[in-house]
VMD Tcl script that draws the C-alpha trace (Angstrom):
set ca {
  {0.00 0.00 0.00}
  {3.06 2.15 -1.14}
  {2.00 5.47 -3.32}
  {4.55 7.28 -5.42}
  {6.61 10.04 -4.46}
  {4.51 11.93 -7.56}
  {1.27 11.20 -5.67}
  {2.47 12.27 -2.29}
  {3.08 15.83 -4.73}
  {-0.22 15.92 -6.89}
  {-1.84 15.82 -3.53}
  {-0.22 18.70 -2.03}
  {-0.32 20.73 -5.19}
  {-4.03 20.26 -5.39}
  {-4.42 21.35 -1.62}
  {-1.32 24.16 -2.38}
  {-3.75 25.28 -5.44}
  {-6.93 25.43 -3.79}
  {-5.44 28.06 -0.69}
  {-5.26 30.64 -3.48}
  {-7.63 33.43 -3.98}
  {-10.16 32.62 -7.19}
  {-8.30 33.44 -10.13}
  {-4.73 33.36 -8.98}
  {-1.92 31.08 -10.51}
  {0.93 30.22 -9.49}
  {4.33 29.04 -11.99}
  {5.27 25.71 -11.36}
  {8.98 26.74 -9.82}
  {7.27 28.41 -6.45}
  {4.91 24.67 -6.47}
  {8.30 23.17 -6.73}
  {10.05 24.82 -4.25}
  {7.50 24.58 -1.42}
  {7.72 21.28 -2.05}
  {11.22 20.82 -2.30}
  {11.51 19.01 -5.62}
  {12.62 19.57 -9.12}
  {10.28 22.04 -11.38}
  {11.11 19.36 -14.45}
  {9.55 16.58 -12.25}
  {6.60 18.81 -10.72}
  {5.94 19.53 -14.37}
  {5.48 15.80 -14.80}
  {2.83 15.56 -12.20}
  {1.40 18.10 -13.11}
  {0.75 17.75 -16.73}
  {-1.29 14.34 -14.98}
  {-3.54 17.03 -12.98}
  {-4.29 18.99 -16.21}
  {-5.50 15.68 -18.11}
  {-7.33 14.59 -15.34}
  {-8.87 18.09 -15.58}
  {-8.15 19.31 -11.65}
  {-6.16 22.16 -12.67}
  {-5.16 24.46 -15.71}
  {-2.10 25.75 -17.11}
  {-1.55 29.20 -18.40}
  {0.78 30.56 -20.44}
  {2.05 34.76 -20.49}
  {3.70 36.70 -17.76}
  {0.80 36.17 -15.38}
  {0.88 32.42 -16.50}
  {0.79 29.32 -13.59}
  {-1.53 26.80 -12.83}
  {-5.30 27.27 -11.37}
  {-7.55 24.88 -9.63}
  {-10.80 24.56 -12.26}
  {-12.65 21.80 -9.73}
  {-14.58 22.07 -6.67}
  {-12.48 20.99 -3.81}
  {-15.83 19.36 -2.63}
  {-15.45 17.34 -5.43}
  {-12.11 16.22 -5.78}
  {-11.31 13.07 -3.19}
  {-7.93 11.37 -2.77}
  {-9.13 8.42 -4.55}
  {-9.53 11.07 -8.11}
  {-5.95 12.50 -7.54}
  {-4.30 8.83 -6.77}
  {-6.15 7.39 -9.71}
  {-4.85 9.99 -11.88}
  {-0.74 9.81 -11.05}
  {-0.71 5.42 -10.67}
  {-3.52 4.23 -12.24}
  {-6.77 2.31 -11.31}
  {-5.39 -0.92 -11.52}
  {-5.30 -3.14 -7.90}
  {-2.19 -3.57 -6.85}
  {-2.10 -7.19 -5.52}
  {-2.06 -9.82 -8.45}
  {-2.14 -13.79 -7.18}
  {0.77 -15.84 -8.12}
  {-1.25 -19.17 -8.15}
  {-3.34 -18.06 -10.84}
  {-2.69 -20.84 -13.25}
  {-3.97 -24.32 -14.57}
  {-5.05 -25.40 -10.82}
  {-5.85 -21.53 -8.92}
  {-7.75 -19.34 -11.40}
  {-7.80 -15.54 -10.42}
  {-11.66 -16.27 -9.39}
  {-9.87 -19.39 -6.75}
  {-7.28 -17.38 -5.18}
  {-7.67 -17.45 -1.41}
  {-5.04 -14.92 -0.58}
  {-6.26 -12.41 -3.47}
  {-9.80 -12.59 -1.77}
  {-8.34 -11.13 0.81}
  {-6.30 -8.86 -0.33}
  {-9.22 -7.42 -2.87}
  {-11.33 -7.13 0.29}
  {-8.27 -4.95 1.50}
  {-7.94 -2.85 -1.27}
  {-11.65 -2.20 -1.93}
  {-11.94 -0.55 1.73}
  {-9.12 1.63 1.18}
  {-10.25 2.44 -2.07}
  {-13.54 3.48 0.01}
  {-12.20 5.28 2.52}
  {-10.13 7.34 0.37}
  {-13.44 8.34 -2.24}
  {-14.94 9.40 0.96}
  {-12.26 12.04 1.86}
  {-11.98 15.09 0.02}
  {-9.51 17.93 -0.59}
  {-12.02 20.37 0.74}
  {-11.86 17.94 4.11}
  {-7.66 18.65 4.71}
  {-8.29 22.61 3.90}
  {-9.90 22.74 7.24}
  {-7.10 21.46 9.01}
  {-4.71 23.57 7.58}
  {-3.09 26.77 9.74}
  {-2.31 29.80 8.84}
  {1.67 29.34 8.49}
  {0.93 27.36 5.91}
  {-1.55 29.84 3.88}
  {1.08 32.93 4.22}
  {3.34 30.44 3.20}
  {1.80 29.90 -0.18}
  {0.44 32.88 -0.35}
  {3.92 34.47 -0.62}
  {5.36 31.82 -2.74}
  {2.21 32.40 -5.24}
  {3.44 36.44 -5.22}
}
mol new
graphics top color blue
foreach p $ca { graphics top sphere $p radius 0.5 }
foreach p [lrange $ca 0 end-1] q [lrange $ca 1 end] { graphics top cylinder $p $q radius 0.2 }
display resetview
């Protein structure tokens, strides 16, 4: 139950996106630097969050990247879908001649396992981690966004 380094960053740039007045963008170097990681790799993950359509990119001297969904509608489960992919992550190694995939009495488990987190994480939203953010944090941003 391992997510990507590019997830732990789509998340936080959604969240980093969403403390910023209506409107505003922000260039992908401040992003990059709040977050401590490279603006070539950011732009990675990011490119992800434009096709999934959570943000927008700009281009011109007041260019960046904008937030274009609800918060109330955007839960973990959209964002981690859109950097790795819906596929589970456990695949049975007996699934051959004798186990088929529908036989596999660890991968029941392990289904069962995925399918709750998978449910727990469509029930939390970004709009539910903006109200546990402090202030540091949104003159933080703010500042890195001016």
């Amino acid at each position: 139950m391992k997510y990507s380094k590019a997830t732990n960053y789509a998340l936080h740039t959604i969240v980093y996106l969403a403390l910023l007045p209506s409107g505003k963008t922000i260039g992908v170097k401040p992003l990059a630097e709040v977050q401590k990681v490279s603006p070539t790799y950011l732009s990675k993950v990011l490119t992800n969050l434009v096709k999934a359509g959570f943000i927008e990119s700009s281009t011109g001297v007041k260019g960046g990247y904008t937030l274009v969904k609800d918060v109330r509608d955007i839960t973990f489960l959209d964002v981690i879908h859109a950097i790795e992919g819906t596929a589970f992550s456990f695949h049975c190694s007996l699934e051959n001649a004798v186990h088929d995939k529908h036989n596999c009495f660890i991968g029941h488990v392990m289904n069962e396992a995925e399918r709750k987190k998978e449910e727990y994480l469509r029930a939390q939203t970004i709009a539910n981690v903006l109200r546990q953010v402090d202030q540091e944090i949104v003159d933080y941003i703010m500042n890195a966004a001016n």
